[in-house]
N, CA, C and O atoms as a CHARMM CRD file, in Angstrom:
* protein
*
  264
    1    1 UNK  N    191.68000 -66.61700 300.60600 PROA 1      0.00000
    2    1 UNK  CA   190.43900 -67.35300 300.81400 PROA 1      0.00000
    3    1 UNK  C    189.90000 -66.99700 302.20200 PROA 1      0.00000
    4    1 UNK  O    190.52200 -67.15600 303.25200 PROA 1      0.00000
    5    2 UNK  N    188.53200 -66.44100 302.06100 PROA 2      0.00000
    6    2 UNK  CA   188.04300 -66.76200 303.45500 PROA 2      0.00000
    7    2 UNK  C    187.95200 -67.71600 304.19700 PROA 2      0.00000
    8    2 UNK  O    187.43000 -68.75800 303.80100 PROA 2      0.00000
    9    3 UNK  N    188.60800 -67.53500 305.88400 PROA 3      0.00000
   10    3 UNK  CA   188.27600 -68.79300 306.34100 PROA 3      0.00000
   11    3 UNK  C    187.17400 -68.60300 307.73200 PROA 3      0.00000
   12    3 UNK  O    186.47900 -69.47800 308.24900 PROA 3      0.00000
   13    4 UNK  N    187.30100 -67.09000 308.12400 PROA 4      0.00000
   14    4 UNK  CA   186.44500 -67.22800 309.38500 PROA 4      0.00000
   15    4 UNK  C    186.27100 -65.33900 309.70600 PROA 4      0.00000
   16    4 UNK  O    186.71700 -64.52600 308.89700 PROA 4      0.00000
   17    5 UNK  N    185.55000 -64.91500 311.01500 PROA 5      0.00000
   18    5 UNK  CA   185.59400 -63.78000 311.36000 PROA 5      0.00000
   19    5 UNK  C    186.21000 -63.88000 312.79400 PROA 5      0.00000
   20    5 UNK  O    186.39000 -64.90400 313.45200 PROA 5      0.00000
   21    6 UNK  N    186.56300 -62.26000 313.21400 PROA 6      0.00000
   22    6 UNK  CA   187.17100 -62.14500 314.47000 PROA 6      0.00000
   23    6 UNK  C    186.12900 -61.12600 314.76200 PROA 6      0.00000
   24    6 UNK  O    185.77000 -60.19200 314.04400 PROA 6      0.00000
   25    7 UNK  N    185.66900 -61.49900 316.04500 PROA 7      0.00000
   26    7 UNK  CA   185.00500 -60.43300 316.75400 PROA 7      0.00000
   27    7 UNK  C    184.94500 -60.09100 318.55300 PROA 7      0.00000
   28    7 UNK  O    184.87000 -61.07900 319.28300 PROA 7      0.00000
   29    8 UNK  N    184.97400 -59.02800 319.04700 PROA 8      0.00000
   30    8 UNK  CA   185.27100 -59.09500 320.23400 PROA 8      0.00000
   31    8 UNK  C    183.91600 -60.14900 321.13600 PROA 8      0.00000
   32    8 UNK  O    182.75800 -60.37200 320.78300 PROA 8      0.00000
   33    9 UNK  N    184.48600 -60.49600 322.06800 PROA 9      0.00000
   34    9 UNK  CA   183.37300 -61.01600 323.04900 PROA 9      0.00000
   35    9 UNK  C    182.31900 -59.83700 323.54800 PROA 9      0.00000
   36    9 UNK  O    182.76700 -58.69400 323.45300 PROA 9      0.00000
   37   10 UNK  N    181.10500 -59.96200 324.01700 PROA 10     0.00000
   38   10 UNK  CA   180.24700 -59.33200 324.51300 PROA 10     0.00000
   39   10 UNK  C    180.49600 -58.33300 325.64800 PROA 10     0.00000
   40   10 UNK  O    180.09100 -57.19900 325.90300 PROA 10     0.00000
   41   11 UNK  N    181.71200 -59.62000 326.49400 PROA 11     0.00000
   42   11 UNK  CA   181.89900 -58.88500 327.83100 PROA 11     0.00000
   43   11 UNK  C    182.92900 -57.97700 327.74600 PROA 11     0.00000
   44   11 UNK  O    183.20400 -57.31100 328.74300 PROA 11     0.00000
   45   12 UNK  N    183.79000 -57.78400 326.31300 PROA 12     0.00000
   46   12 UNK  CA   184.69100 -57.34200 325.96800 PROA 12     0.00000
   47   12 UNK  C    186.29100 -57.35300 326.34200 PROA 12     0.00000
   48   12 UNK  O    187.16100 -56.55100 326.00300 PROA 12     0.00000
   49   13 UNK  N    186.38300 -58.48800 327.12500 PROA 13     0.00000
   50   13 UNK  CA   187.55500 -58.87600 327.55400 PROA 13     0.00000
   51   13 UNK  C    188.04700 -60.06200 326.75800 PROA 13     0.00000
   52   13 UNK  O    188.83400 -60.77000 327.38700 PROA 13     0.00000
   53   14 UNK  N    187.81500 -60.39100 325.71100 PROA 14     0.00000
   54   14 UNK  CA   188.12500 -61.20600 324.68300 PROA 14     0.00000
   55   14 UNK  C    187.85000 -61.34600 323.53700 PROA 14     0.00000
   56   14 UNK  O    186.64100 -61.28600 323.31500 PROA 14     0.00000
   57   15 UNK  N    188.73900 -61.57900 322.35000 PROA 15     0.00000
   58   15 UNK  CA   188.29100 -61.75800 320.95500 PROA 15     0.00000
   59   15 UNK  C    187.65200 -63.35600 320.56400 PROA 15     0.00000
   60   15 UNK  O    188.33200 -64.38100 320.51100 PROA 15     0.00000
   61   16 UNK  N    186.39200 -63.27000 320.35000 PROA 16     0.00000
   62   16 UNK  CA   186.42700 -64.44400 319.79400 PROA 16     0.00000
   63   16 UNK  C    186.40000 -64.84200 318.20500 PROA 16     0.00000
   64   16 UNK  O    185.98200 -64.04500 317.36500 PROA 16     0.00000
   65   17 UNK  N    186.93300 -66.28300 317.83600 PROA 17     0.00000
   66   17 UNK  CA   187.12900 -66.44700 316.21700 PROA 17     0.00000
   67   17 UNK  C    186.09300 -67.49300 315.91900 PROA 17     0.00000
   68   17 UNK  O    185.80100 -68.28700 316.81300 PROA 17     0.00000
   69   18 UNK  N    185.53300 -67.56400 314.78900 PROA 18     0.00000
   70   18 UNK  CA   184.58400 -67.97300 314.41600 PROA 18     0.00000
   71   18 UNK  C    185.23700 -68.53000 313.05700 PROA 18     0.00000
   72   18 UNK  O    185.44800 -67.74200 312.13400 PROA 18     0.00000
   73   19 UNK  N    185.57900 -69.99000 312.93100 PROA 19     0.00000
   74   19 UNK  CA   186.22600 -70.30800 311.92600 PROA 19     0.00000
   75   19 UNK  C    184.56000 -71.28400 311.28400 PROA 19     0.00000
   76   19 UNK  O    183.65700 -71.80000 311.94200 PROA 19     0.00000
   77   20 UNK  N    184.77800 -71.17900 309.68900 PROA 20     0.00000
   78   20 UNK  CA   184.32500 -71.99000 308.59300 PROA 20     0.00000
   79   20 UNK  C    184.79500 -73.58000 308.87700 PROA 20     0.00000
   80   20 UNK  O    185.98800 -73.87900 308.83800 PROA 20     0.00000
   81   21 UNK  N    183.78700 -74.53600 309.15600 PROA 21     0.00000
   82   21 UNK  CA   184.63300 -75.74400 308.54400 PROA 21     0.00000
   83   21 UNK  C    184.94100 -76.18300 307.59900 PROA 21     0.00000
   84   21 UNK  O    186.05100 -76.70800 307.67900 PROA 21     0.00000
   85   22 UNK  N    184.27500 -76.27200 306.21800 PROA 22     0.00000
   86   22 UNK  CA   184.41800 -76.34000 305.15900 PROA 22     0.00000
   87   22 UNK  C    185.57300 -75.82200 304.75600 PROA 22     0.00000
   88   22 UNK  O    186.56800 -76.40800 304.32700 PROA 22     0.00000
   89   23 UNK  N    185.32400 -74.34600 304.96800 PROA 23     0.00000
   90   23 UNK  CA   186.40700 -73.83900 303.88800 PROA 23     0.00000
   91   23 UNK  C    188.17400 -73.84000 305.21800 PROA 23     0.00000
   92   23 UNK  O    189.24200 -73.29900 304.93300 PROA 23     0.00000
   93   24 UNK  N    187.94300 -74.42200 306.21200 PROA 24     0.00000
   94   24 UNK  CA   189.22100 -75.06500 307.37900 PROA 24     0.00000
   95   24 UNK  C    189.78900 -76.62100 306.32700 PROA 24     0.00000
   96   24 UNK  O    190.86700 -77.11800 306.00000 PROA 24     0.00000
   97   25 UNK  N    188.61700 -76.85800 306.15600 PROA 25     0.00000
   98   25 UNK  CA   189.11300 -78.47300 305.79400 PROA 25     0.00000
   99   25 UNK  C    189.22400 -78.24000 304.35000 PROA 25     0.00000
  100   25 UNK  O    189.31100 -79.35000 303.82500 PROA 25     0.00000
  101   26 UNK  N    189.27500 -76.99200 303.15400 PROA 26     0.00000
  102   26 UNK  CA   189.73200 -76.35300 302.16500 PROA 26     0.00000
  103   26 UNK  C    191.42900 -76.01900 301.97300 PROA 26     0.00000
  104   26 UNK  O    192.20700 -76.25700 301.04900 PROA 26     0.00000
  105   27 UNK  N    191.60900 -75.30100 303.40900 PROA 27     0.00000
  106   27 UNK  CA   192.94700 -74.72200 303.35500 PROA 27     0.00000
  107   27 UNK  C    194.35900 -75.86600 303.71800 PROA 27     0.00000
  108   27 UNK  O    194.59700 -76.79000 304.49500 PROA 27     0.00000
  109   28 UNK  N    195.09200 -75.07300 302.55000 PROA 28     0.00000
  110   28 UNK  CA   196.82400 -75.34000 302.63000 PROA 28     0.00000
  111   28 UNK  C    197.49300 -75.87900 304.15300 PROA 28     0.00000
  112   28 UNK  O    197.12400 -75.37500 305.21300 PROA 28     0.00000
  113   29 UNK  N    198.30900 -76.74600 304.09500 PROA 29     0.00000
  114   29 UNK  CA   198.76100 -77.16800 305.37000 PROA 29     0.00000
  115   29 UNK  C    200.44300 -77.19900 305.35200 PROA 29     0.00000
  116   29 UNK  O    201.01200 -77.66800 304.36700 PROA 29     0.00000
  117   30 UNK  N    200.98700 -76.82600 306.16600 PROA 30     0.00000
  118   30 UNK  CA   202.46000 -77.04900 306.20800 PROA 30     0.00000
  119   30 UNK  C    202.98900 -77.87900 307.67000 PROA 30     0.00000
  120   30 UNK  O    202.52400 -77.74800 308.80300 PROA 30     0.00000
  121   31 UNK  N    204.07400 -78.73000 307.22800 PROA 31     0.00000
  122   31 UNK  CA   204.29000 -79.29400 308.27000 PROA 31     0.00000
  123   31 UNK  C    206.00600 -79.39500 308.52500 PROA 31     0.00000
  124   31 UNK  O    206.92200 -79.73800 307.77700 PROA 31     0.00000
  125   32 UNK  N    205.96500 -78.86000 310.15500 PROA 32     0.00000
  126   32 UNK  CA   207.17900 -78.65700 310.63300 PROA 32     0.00000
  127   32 UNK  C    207.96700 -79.65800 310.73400 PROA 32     0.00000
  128   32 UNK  O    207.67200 -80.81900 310.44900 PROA 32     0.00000
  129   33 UNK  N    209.75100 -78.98700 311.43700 PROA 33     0.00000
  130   33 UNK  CA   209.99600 -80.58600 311.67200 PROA 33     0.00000
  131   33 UNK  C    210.26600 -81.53300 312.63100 PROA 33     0.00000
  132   33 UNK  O    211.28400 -82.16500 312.91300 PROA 33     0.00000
  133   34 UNK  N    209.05000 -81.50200 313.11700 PROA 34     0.00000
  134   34 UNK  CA   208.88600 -82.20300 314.54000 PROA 34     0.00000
  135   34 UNK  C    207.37500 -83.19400 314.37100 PROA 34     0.00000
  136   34 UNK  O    206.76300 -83.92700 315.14800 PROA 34     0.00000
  137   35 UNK  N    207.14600 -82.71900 312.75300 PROA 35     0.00000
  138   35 UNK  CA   205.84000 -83.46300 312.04900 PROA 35     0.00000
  139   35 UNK  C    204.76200 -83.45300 312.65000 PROA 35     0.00000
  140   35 UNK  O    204.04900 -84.40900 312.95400 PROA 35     0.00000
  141   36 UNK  N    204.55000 -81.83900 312.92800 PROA 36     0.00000
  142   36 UNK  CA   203.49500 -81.22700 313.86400 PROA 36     0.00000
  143   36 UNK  C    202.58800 -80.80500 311.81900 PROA 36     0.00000
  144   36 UNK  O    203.24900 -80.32400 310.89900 PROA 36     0.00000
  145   37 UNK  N    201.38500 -81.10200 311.73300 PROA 37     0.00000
  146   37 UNK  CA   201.09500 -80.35400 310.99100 PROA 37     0.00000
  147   37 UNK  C    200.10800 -78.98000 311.45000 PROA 37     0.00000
  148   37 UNK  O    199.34000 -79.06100 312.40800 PROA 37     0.00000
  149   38 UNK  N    200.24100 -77.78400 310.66300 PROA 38     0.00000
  150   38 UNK  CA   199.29700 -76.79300 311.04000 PROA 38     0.00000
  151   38 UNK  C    198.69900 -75.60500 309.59800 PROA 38     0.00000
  152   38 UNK  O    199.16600 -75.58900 308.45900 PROA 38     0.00000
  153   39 UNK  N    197.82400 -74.92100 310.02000 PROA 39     0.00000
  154   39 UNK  CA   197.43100 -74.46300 308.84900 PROA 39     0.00000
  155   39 UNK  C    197.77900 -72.67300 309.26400 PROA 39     0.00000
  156   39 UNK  O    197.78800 -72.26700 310.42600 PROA 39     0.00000
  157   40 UNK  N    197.96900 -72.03800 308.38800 PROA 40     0.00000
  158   40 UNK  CA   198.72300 -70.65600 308.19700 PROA 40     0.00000
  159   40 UNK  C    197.48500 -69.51700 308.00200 PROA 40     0.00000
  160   40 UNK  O    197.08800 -69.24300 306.86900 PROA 40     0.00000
  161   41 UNK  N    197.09600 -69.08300 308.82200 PROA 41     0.00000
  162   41 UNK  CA   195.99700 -67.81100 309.03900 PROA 41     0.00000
  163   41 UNK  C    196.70300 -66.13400 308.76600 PROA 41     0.00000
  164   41 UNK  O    197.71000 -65.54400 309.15700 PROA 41     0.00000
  165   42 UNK  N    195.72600 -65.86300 308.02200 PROA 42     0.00000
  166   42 UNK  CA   196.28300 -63.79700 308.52700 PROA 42     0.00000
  167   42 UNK  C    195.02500 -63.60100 308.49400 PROA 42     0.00000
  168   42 UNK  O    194.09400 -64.00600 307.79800 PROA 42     0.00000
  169   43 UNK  N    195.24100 -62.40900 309.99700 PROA 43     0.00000
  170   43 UNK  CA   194.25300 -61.22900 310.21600 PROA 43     0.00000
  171   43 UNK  C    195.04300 -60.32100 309.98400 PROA 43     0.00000
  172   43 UNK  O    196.25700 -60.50100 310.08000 PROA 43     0.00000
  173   44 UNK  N    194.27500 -58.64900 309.47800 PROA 44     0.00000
  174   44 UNK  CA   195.02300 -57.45600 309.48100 PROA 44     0.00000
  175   44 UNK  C    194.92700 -57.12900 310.92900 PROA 44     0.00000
  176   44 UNK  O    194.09500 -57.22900 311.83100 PROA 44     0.00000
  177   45 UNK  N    196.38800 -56.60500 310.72400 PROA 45     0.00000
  178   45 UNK  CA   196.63000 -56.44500 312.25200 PROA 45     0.00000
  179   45 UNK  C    195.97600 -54.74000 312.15200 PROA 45     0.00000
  180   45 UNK  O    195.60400 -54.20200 313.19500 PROA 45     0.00000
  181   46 UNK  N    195.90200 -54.11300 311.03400 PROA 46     0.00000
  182   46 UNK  CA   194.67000 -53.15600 311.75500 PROA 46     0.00000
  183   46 UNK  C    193.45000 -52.95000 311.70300 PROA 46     0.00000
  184   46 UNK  O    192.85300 -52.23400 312.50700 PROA 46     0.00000
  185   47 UNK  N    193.03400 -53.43000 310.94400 PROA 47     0.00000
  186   47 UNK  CA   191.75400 -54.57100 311.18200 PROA 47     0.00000
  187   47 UNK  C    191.68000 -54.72400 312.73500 PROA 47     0.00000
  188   47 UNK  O    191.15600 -53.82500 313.39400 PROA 47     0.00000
  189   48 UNK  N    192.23700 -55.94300 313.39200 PROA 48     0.00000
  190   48 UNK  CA   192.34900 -56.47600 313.89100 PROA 48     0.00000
  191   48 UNK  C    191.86400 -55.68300 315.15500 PROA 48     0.00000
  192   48 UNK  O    190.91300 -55.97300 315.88100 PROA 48     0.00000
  193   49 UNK  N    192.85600 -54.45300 315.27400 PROA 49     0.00000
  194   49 UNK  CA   193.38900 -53.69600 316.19000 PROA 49     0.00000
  195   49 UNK  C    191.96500 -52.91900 316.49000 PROA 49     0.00000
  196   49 UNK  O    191.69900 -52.56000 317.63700 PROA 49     0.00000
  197   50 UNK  N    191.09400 -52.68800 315.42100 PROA 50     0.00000
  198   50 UNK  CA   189.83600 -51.49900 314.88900 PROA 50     0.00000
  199   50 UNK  C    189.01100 -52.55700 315.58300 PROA 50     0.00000
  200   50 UNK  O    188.43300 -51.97700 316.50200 PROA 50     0.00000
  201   51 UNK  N    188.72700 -53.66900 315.57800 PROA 51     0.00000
  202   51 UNK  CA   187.78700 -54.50300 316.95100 PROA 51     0.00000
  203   51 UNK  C    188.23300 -54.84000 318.17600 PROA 51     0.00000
  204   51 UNK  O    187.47400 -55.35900 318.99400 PROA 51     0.00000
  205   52 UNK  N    189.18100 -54.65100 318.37300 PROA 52     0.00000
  206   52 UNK  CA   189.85600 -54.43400 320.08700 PROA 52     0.00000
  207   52 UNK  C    189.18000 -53.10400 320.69300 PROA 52     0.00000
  208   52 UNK  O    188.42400 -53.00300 321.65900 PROA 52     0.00000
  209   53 UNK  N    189.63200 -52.21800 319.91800 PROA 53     0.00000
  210   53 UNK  CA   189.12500 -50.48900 320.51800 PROA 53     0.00000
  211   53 UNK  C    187.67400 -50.20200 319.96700 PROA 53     0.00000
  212   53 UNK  O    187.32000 -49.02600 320.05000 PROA 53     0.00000
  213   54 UNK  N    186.67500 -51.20600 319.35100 PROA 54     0.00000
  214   54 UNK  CA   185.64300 -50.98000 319.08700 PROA 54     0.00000
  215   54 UNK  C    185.10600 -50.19100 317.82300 PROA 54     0.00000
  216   54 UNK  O    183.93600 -49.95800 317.52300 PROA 54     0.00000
  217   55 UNK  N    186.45500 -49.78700 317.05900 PROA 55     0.00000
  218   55 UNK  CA   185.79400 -49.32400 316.20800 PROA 55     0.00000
  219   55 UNK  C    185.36100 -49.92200 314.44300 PROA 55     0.00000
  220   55 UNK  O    185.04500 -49.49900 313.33100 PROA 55     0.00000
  221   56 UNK  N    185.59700 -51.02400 315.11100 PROA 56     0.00000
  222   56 UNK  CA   185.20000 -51.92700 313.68000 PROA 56     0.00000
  223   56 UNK  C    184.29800 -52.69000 314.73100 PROA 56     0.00000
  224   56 UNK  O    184.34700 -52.36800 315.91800 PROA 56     0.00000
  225   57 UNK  N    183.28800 -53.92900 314.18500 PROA 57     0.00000
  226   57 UNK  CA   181.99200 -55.12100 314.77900 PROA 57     0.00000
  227   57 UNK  C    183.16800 -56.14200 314.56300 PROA 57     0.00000
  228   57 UNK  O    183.77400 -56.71000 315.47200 PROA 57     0.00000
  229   58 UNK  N    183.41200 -56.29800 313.10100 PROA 58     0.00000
  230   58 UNK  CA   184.35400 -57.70900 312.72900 PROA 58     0.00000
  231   58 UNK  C    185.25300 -57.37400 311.58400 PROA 58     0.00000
  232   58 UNK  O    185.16800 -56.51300 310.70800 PROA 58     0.00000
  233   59 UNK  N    186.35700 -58.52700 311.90400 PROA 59     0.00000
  234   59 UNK  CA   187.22500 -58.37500 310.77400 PROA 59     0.00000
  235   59 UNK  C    187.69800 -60.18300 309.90800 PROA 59     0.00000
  236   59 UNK  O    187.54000 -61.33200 310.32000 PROA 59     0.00000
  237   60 UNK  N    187.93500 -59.96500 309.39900 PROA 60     0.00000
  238   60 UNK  CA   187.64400 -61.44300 308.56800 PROA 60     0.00000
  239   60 UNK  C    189.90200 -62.21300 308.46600 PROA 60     0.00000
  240   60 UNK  O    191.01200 -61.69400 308.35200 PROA 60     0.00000
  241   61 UNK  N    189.41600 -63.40200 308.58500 PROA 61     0.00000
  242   61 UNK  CA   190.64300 -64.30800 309.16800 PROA 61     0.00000
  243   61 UNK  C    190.48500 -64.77600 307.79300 PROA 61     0.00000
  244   61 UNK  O    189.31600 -65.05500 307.52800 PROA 61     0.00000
  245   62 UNK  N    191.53100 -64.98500 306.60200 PROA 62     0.00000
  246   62 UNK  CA   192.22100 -65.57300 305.80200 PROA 62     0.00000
  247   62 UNK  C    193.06700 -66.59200 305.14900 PROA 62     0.00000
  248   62 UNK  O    193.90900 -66.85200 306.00800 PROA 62     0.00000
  249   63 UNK  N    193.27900 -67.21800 304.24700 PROA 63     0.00000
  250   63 UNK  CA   194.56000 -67.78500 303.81300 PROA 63     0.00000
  251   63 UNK  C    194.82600 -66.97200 302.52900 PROA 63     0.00000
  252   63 UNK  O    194.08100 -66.33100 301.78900 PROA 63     0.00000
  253   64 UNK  N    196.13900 -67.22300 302.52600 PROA 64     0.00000
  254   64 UNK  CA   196.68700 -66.17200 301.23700 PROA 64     0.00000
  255   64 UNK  C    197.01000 -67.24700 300.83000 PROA 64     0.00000
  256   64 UNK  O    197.49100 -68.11700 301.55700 PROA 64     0.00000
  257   65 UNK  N    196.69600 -67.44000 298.96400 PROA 65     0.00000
  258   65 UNK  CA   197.26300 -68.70800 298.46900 PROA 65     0.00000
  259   65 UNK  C    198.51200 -67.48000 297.53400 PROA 65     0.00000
  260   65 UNK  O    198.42300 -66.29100 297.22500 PROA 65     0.00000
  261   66 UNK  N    199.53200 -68.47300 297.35800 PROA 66     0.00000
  262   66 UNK  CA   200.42400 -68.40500 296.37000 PROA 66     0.00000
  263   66 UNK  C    200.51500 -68.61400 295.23100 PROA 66     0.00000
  264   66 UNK  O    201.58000 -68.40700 294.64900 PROA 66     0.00000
């Protein structure tokens, strides 16, 4: 499921993420045991890697359902 994009900052010293609320308050939750709850994201890490060095604009942040 889509949940958001990753894209570098302008000044290029940072990635910023741009999450969905809707589809945030959509996704799966797991909770540790210290009864922290949190929700489980993947970016491709070469993806990822292709907007660090500029050669991708954006790459898109996920949940993988089971």
């Amino acid at each position: 499921m889509l949940v958001g994009f990753v894209r570098k900052s302008n000044a290029g010293r940072a990635v910023k993420l741009s999450i969905n609320t809707s589809s945030f308050q959509d996704c799966a939750t797991y909770v540790t045991s210290d009864g922290q709850t949190y929700v489980q994201l993947v970016i491709s890490l070469n993806a990822l890697s292709g907007v660090i060095e500029g050669s991708r604009a954006v790459t898109s942040i996920n949940q993988l359902n089971d």
